[in-house]
Every structure is written in C-alpha cells, then in structure tokens.
N, C-alpha and C positions, 0 to 999 in steps of 0.2 A: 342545744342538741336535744332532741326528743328521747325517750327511752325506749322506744320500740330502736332506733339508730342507736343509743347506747348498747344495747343487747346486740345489733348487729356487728358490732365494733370489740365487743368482748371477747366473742369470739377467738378472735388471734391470737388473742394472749398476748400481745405485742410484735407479736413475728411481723412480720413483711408476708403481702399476697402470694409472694410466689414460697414461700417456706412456712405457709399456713398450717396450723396443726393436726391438719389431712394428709400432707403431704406422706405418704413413707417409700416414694419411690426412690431409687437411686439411678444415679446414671452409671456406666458403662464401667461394671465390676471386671477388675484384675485379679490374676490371683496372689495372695501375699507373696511379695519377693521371693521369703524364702522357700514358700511350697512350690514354686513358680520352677525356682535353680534347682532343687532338688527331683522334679519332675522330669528336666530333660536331662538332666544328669542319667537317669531311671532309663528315658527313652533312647537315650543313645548307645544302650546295649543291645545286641541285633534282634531284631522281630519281622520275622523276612513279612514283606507286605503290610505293614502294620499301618499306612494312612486308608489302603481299604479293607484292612479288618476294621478298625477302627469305626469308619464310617456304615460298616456292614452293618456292625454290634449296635451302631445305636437306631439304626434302622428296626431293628430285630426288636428291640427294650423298649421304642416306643409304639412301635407295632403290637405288642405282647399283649392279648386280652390276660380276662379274670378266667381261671379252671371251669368249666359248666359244671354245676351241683350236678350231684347224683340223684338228686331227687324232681330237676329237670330232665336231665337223662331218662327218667325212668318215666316220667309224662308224656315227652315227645317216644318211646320206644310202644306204650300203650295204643295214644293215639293214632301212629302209622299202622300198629299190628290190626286197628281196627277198621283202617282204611282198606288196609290189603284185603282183610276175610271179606267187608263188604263188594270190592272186586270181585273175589273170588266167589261171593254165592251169585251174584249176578249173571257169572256164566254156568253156574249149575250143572257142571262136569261131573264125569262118575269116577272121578277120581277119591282113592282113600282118603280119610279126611286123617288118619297119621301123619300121613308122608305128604298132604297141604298145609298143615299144621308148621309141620319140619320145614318146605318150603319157604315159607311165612315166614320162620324165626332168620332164617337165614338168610332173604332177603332183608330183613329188619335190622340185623348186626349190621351186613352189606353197607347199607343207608346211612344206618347213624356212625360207622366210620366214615365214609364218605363226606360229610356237613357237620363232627361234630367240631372244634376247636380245638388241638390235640395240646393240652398244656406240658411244660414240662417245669422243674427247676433251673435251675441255672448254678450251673457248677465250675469253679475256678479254678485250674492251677497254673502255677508262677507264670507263665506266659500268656493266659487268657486276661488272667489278673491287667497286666502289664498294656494289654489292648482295650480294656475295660477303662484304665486310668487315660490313658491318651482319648477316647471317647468321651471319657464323662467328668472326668474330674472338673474341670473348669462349668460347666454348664449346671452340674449338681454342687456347685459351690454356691456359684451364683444365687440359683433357686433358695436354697437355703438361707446365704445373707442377708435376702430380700425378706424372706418368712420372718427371719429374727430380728429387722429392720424394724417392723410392726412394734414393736416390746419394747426395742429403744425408743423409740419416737416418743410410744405412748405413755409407757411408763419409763421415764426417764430416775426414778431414783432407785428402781429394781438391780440391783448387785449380786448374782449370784456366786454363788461360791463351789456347788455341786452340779453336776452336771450327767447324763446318761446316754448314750446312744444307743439305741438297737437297730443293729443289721449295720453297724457303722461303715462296712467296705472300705473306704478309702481312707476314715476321718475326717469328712469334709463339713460335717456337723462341728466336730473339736475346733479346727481352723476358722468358721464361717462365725462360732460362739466368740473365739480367740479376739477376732476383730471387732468385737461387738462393746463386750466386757471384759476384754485384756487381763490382767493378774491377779483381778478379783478373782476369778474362776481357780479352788485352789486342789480338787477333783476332779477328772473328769475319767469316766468307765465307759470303753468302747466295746461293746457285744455285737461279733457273726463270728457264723460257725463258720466261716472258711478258712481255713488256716493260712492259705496264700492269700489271701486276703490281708487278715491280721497283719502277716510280715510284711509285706509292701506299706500296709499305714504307718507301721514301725518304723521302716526304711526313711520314707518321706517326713517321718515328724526329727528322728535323728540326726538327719543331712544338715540340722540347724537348730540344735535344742535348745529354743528359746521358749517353748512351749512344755511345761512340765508337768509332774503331775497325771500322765495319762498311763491309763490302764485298759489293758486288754484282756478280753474273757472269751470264752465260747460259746458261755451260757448265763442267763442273766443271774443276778447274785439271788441268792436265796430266799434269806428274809422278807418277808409282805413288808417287816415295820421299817425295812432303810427306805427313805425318799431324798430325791434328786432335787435341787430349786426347778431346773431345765429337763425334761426328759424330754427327746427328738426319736422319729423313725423316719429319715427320709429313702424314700422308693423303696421301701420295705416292704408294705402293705400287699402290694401286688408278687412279692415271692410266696409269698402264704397260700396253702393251699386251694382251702375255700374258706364259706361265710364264718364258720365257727374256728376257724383257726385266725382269721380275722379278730373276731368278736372276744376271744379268748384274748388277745398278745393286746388289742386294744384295755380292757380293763384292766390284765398284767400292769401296763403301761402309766393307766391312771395312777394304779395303787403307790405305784413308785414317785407320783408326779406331787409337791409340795407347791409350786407354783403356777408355773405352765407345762402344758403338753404339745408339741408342736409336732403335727405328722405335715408333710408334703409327698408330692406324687406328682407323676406325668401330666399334664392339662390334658388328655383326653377325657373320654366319656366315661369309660372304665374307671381311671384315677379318681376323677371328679364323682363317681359312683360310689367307690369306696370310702372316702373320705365322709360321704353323708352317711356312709350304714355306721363308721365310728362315730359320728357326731351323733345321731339317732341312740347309739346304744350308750353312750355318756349321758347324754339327758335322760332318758329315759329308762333305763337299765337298773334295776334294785341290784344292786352288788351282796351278795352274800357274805363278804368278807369285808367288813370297815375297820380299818384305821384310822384314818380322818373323816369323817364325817362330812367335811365343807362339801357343798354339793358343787359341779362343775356348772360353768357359767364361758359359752363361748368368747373369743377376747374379738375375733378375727378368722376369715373376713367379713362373717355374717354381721350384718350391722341388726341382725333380729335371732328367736332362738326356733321360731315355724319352722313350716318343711319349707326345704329350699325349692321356689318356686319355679328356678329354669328345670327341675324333676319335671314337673306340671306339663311343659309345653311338649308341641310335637311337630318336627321333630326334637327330638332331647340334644341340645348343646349341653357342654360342658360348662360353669362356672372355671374359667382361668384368668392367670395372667401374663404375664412378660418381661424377662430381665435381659437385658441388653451387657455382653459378657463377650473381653476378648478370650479367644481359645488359646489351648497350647501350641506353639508354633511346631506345625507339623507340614507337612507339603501337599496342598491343596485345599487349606484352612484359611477360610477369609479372615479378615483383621480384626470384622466382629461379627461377632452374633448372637439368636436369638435363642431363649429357653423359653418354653409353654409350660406352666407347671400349674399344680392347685394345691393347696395346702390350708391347711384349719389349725387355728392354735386355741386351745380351750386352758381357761384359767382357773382357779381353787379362788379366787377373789372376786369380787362382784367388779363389774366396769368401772371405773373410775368415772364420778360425777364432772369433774375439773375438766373433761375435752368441750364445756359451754354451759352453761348451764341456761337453759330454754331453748338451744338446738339442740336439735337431731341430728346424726350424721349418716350418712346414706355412702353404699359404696359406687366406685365407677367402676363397672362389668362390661368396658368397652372402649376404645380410644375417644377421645375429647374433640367435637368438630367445632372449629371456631370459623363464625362468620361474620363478615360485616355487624358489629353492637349484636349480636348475639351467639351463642354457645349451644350446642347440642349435647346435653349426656344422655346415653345411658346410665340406668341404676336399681339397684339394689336397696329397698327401703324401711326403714327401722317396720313398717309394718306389715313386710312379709310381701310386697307386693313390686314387681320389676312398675318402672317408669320411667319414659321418657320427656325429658325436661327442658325447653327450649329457656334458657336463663338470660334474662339481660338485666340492665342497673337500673329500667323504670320499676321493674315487676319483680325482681327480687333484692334489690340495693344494690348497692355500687360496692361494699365490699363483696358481696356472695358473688358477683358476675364476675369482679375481677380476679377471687381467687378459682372460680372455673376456669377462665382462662389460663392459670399457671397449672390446674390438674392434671392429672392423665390416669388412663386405664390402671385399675389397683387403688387408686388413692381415694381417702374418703371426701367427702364434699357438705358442707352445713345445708340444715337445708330450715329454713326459718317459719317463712309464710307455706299453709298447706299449698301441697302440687292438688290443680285445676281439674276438672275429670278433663275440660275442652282441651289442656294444655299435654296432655297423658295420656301414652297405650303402653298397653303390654308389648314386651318384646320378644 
C-alpha cells in the first residue's frame, strides 16, 4: 500500500464508512421516556385550543426577528426627514417653515411606525408556559442533542461534571446533556427569569427523578470565578434585546465557560446572524475581566475561525442544519418532523489533532447528492471559502468517496487532495 493510501485509510480510525469520524448526525430523536410521560401527563390538563396555539406560537418564534438598533432607527428617521424637506422645497410653498417642519416630524413617526419591526419580549404564565412546551419541547430538544452530538463524537473522553443553562425554559439543555453524559453530570444550574417557566421544568424533571442534581435560579450565580465544564443558551439569544445586551450575556457566558460554550438558535437569517456577532466577539473581543486566560478556539461547526463566508453572498442564507425529531403526540402532529436550527459551539481547548492527521475536514452546508460513481457536496472549508465538490474514488480515493456517500448535511467530510479551481464555485 502506498502512503499517500495509508493516510487515506487513517483517517477512519477504524470505524466503517458509514460511521466515519464526520459523522455526528443522528437519526430520528425521541424524547427520553421519561420527559416523553411526563409531558402528556402535563398536557392532558385542559388548554382550550392548545394543538392551534401551539402551532400558532411556533409560527410566531420562528418568525420573530432581532429588535432594530436605535441607532438604525435613528439613520433610517434622518434619512427620510431628508427626503421629505427635499420634497418639500421642490414645491416652494409659502408655507411656515414651523408648522413644515412639524409636518415633517410627523410624517416621519407616521413611517417609521408603519415599516419598523415592532419587537416585543415574550412573557409566560402557567398556561402560555404549558403551549410553549407542547410547541417546542420536542424540536428544541432535538436541536440541542444534535449541537451536543458534535462533543461526543469528537471528543469522546470529555466527562463533564458541571453544567449551566441560561434561559433554560423548559430544561431541554439539562435532558438533551443527560443523554449525552448521563451520571457524570453531577451539577447542573438552570437560569430564566420566568417563574412559570422554572415551575413547569421542575414539574417535567420530577414526574421521574432520575435526573438529580438540578437547580434553578433566576439569575445567573454571581461569581465571574465559578465555571461550568458545559455552559448552553439555547434560543435565548434572540430574547435579548439588542447588540449589546447580546454581546454582554455572550462574554457573561464565556467567563462561566471551562470547557465548551454551546449557543443554538432558530436556522434563520436572524438566528444564523447572531450567532456570528457571538463568535466575532469571542475571537476577537479583549475581555476586560480574565479569569482564564485560555483564549476561545471555535470547536464547531466552523471548520475555519474567518468570517463566515455565506455573510459574504447575496442574497444572505443562513448557515443551518437539520434534525429529524418525533413530536409530542398532539392532534394534527405528523409522526415526524423537522427542526432548522444553527448553533456554534466554541471551546477553551485547541482542536484536537487526532480527527487525521494531514486531513482537513470541511463541513456539509447542504444535503449530500449521490450519483451514478459520483457525489455532489456542498461545503464549508477549513480555508474560509464555500465549495462545491463533485467526489468520486478516481479523483479523491475510494475511501473519501465512499464515506461521502454515507454523509449528509451537518456532517463533516475529509478532504485530502486540494479542491480544483475547475472542480469549484462558490455557493
């Protein structure tokens, strides 16, 4: 065997192609038994209309933009009031220039209520709570188990023992970690301010207390110096006001974080929006306040630390993915379905050399087309640059093409010999 084929072959690690050490997709997440029984237990206490509020609310939460800055507000308020006076001397009226002036502002308000995006919070009690859980639980679990999927696969001897959630909702972080790394986990502090909130997670971890150890706050614990192995925010990001109240609870976050930091979000443009302005301000951000020093080192799913290049194109897609998740059996709830989510997990540890050493791994930013002796990805690639890569076993070997074949969207892919310019566009 040659050693350029040796190196191909190392790769694996000895797995099998189709459980290659790209793989970190899962198939078709359930929810733990016992979150499962204590959920309809929950739901079978009356909630007049509950399969279309339900389905209302998450219409609503995936639709929800980011608050517009007041300091966009106050550009686009500028700009139109310049539009307007420009109108207005054009007609050269003998009108006061007070009460055009007045006009003018008033038209202006007019406007920018009319087009601007009116944000609000999102506020729970015991019965919104209760249609939020029928909504999301199942789909924001999924997302989650999938995020934390990445960490087991990759770092397979990683045991944590602490754990943090902020904005926990339902506890589907606690649960999603539970699966992951079971009894090790011998901490875990769940942080939001909703008190119906809080009680319902209570409810749902109680129905079956095999999960211990959990606590609940309403604000995060004080100390900069306690850190968490695991600290999580999933679809938190987008309850925050704006940039700086973002950019604030993100570093909060760090400070707390020993290991990994794992946010997720909605797969929109929005979600996939935010998540870059937290990864921009982790890498690049002087923290004023050090405890640990290690500097952050994305884990996932950037397989590079540039700007994320699908920012670059236009129109702007999102960077997501896909978990395939039965819901709670409600009436009018197919058998399965799908979650669109984006998520970034940044680590205090350099990457691990051991995922090959002289590959690269590139991620899949798209479903996997297989054709006749050759394979279509898209991807994401360690050098900051999307490419599309027609793979077969002449032109990349016969393991790389075969474990294409077993990938899919989400999963990472070796990539050995350089991608061709002939062979390569942007997407």
């Amino acid at each position: 065997m040659s050693a350029a084929a040796q190196s191909q072959a190392a790769f694996l690690k000895g797995e099998s192609h189709k459980k290659h050490p790209g793989v970190t997709n899962l198939k078709t997440l359930r929810l733990p038994d016992e979150l499962q029984t204590a959920a309809r237990s929950i739901i079978h206490t009356r909630v007049a209309q509950l399969t279309d509020r339900s389905r209302s609310l998450t219409n609503f939460l995936w639709s929800k933009k980011r608050a517009v800055e007041d300091s966009t507000l106050r550009q686009k308020a500028v700009s139109l009031e310049k539009e307007l006076w420009e109108k207005a001397m054009e007609k050269r009226g003998d009108m006061d220039e007070e009460l055009l002036e007045d006009r003018i502002k008033k038209k202006v308000f007019s406007e920018l209520r009319k087009t601007t995006y009116h944000w609000t919070p999102m506020k729970y009690d015991e019965e919104l709570a209760v249609v939020y859980m029928a909504a999301r639980l199942a789909g924001g679990y999924a997302a989650v188990r999938r995020a934390m999927n990445e960490i087991l696969k990759r770092d397979p001897s990683f045991a944590p023992q602490t754990l943090l959630d902020f904005g926990s909702g339902l506890g589907t972080v606690v649960w999603a970690s539970h699966s992951c790394w079971g009894d090790t986990l011998k901490e875990m502090v769940c942080v939001d301010s909703s008190g119906p909130m809080n009680v319902l997670a209570e409810r749902l971890l109680k129905a079956e207390p095999h999960i211990k150890q959990v606590y609940f706050r309403q604000f995060l614990p004080v100390s900069p110096k306690v850190q968490f192995d695991v600290v999580a925010a999933a679809f938190t990001l987008s309850e925050l006001l704006n940039a700086k109240d973002r950019e604030e609870a993100v570093m909060t976050l760090w400070r707390k974080t020993s290991s990994y930091l794992v946010l997720v979000e909605n797969g929109t443009k929005d979600g996939h929006q935010m998540l870059m302005e937290a990864r921009a301000t982790l890498l690049k951000k002087q923290d004023k306040i050090v405890h640990d020093s290690r500097p952050a080192s994305v884990f996932a799913p950037c397989p590079h630390e540039l700007t994320c290049p699908k920012l670059a194109l236009k129109p702007t897609t999102p960077c997501n993915f896909q978990q395939k998740y039965t819901p709670l059996p409600l009436p009018g709830h197919n058998e399965r379905q799908t979650e669109k989510f984006s998520y970034l997990i940044v680590s205090r540890t350099e990457p691990a050399e051991a995922e090959g050493e002289g590959v690269d791994w590139a991620r899949l930013i798209a479903p996997v087309q297989s054709r006749s002796r050759h394979v279509h990805c898209r991807m994401c690639c360690p050098d900051g640059r999307l490419q599309h890569l027609v793979v077969t076993a002449r032109k990349q070997s016969r393991d790389v093409y075969r474990c294409a074949r077993s990938s899919d969207w989400g999963d990472q892919l070796p990539i050995i010999q350089r991608v061709d310019d002939d062979r390569s566009d942007s997407e």
